[in-house]
TINU-73055 format. One record per residue (C-alpha): x, y, z. Coordinates in nm, 3 decimals. Example, Ala and Ser with C-alpha at 12.3 -4.5 7.8 and 13.67 -1.06 7.14 Angstrom:
2
r c1 1.230, c2 -0.450, c3 0.780
r c1 1.367, c2 -0.106, c3 0.714
***
This chain:
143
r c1 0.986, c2 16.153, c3 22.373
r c1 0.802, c2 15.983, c3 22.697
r c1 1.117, c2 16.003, c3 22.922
r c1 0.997, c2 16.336, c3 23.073
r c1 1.334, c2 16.336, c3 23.303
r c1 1.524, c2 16.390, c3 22.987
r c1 1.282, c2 16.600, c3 22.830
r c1 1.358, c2 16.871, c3 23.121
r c1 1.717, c2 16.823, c3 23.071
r c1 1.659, c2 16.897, c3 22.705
r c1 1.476, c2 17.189, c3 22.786
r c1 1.685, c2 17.349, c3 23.055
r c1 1.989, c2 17.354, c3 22.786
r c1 1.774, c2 17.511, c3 22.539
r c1 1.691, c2 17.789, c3 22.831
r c1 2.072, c2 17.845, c3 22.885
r c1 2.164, c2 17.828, c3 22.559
r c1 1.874, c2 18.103, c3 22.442
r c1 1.973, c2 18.319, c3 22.739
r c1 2.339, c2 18.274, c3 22.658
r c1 2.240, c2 18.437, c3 22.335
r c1 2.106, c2 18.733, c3 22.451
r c1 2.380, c2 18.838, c3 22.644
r c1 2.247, c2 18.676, c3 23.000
r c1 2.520, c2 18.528, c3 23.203
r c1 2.334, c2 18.172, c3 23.358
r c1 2.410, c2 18.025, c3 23.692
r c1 2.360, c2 17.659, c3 23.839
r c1 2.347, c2 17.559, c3 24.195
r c1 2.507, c2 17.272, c3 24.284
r c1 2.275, c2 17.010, c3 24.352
r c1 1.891, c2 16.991, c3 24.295
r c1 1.766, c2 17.141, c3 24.618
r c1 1.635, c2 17.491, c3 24.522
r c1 1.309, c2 17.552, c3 24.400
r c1 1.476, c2 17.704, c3 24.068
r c1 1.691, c2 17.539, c3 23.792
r c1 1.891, c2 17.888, c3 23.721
r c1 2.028, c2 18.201, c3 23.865
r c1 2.033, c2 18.462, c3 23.578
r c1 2.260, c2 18.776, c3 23.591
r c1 2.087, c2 19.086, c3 23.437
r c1 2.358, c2 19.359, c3 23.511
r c1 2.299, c2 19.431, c3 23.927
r c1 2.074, c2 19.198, c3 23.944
r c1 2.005, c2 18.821, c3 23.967
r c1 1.651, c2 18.613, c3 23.940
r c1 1.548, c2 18.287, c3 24.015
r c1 1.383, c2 18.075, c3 23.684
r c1 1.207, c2 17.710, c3 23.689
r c1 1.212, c2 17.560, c3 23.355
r c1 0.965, c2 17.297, c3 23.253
r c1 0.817, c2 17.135, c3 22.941
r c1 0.554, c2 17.022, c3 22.821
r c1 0.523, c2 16.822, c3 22.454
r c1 0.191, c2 16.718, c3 22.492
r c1 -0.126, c2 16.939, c3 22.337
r c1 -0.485, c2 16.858, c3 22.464
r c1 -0.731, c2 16.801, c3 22.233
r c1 -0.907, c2 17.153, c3 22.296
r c1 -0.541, c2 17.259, c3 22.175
r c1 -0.372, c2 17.386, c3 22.485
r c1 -0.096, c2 17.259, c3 22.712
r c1 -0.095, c2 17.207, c3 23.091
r c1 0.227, c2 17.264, c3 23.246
r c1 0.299, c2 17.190, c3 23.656
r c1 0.391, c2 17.549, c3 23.797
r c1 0.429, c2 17.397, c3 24.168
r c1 0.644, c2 17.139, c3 24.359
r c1 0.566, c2 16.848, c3 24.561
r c1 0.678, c2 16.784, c3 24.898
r c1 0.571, c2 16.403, c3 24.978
r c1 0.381, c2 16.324, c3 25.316
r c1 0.490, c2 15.931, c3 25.356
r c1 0.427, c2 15.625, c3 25.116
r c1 0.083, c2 15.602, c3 25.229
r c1 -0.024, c2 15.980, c3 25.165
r c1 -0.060, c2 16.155, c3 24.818
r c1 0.212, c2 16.432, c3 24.741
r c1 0.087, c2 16.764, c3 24.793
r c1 0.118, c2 16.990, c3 24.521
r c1 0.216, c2 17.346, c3 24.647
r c1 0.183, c2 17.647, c3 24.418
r c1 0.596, c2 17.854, c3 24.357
r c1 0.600, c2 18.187, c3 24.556
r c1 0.778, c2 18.497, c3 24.499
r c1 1.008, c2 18.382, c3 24.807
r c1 1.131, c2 18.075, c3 24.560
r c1 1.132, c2 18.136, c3 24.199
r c1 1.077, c2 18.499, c3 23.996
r c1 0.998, c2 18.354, c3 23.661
r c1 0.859, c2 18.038, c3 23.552
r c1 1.006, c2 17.926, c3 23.210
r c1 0.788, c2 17.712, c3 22.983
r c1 0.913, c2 17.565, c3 22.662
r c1 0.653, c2 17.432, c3 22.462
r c1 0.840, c2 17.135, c3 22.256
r c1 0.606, c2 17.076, c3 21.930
r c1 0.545, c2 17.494, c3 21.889
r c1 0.966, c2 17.587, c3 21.977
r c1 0.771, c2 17.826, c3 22.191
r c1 0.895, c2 17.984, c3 22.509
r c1 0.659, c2 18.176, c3 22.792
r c1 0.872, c2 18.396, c3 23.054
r c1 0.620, c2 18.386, c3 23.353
r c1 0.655, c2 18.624, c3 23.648
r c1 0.601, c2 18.393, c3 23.947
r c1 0.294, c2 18.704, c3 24.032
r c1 0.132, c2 18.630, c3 23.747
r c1 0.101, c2 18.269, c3 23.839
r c1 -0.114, c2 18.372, c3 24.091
r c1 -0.110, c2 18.011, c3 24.347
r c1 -0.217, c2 17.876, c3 24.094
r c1 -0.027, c2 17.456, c3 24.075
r c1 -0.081, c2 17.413, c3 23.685
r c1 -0.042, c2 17.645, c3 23.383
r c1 -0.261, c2 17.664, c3 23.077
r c1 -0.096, c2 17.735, c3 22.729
r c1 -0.298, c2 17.781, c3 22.444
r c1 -0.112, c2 17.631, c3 22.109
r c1 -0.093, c2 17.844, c3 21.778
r c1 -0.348, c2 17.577, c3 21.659
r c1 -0.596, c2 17.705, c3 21.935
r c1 -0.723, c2 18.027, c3 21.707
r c1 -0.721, c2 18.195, c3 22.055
r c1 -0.414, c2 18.418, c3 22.218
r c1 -0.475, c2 18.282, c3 22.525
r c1 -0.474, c2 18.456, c3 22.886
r c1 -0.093, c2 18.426, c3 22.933
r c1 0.017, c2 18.518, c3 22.626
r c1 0.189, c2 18.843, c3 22.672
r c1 0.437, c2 18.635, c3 22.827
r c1 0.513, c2 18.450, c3 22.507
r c1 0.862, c2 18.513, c3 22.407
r c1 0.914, c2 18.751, c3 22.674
r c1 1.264, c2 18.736, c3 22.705
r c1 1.270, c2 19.105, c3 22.762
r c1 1.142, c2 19.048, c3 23.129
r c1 1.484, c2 18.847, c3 23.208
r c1 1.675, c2 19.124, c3 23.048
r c1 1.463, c2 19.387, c3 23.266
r c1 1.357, c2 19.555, c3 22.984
r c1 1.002, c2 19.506, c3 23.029
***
């Protein structure tokens, strides 16, 4: 699929319908103004998640995923890519489409940082992130 606008639509249902699941209760703002897709309700407490997507692997087997905004400067100017904050987002949800993988990112661990490497099970390599693989536990508060 190349039309990445419905590829994060995709996505973002398959993050409610996953956290649905497991008991979360899943909140939408109105509008597409906030820095984060969802509002999840773990008991007394809510936290912000970003979904994204990415379908494509690189050829060293990993997958780069955008873990910042952009906030455009005029036609002329380039868009400035600026890193999610605690004061935004608290996790950063990543659902890798070819592995039906999710990663459950605490915005910390992002650490400024405007783009995400995932290694893919082909990679022979856990990869630095990967104890956030699954981590569904972390929205729960479990973790």
């Amino acid at each position: 699929m190349r039309d990445t606008k419905r590829q994060g639509e995709i996505a973002e249902a398959g993050f409610v319908h996953k956290a649905m699941k497991m008991g979360l209760t899943v909140l939408k703002p109105v509008g597409d103004s906030e820095r984060f897709d969802f509002v999840v309700n773990r008991g007394r407490k809510f936290v912000r998640v970003q979904v994204r997507s990415s379908q494509t692997m690189s050829r060293w087997k990993m997958y780069s995923v955008a873990s910042c905004y952009k906030i455009n400067h005029g036609s002329r100017a380039p868009a400035e890519q600026v890193p999610y904050t605690e004061e935004e987002i608290d996790f950063l949800a990543v659902y890798l489409v070819p592995e039906d993988t999710w990663y459950l990112l605490p915005v910390a661990a992002l650490r400024g940082r405007v783009r995400v490497t995932l290694y893919s099970k082909a990679h022979g390599r856990p990869g630095p992130e990967a104890e956030f693989k699954e981590a569904w536990e972390a929205l729960l508060g479990t973790m």
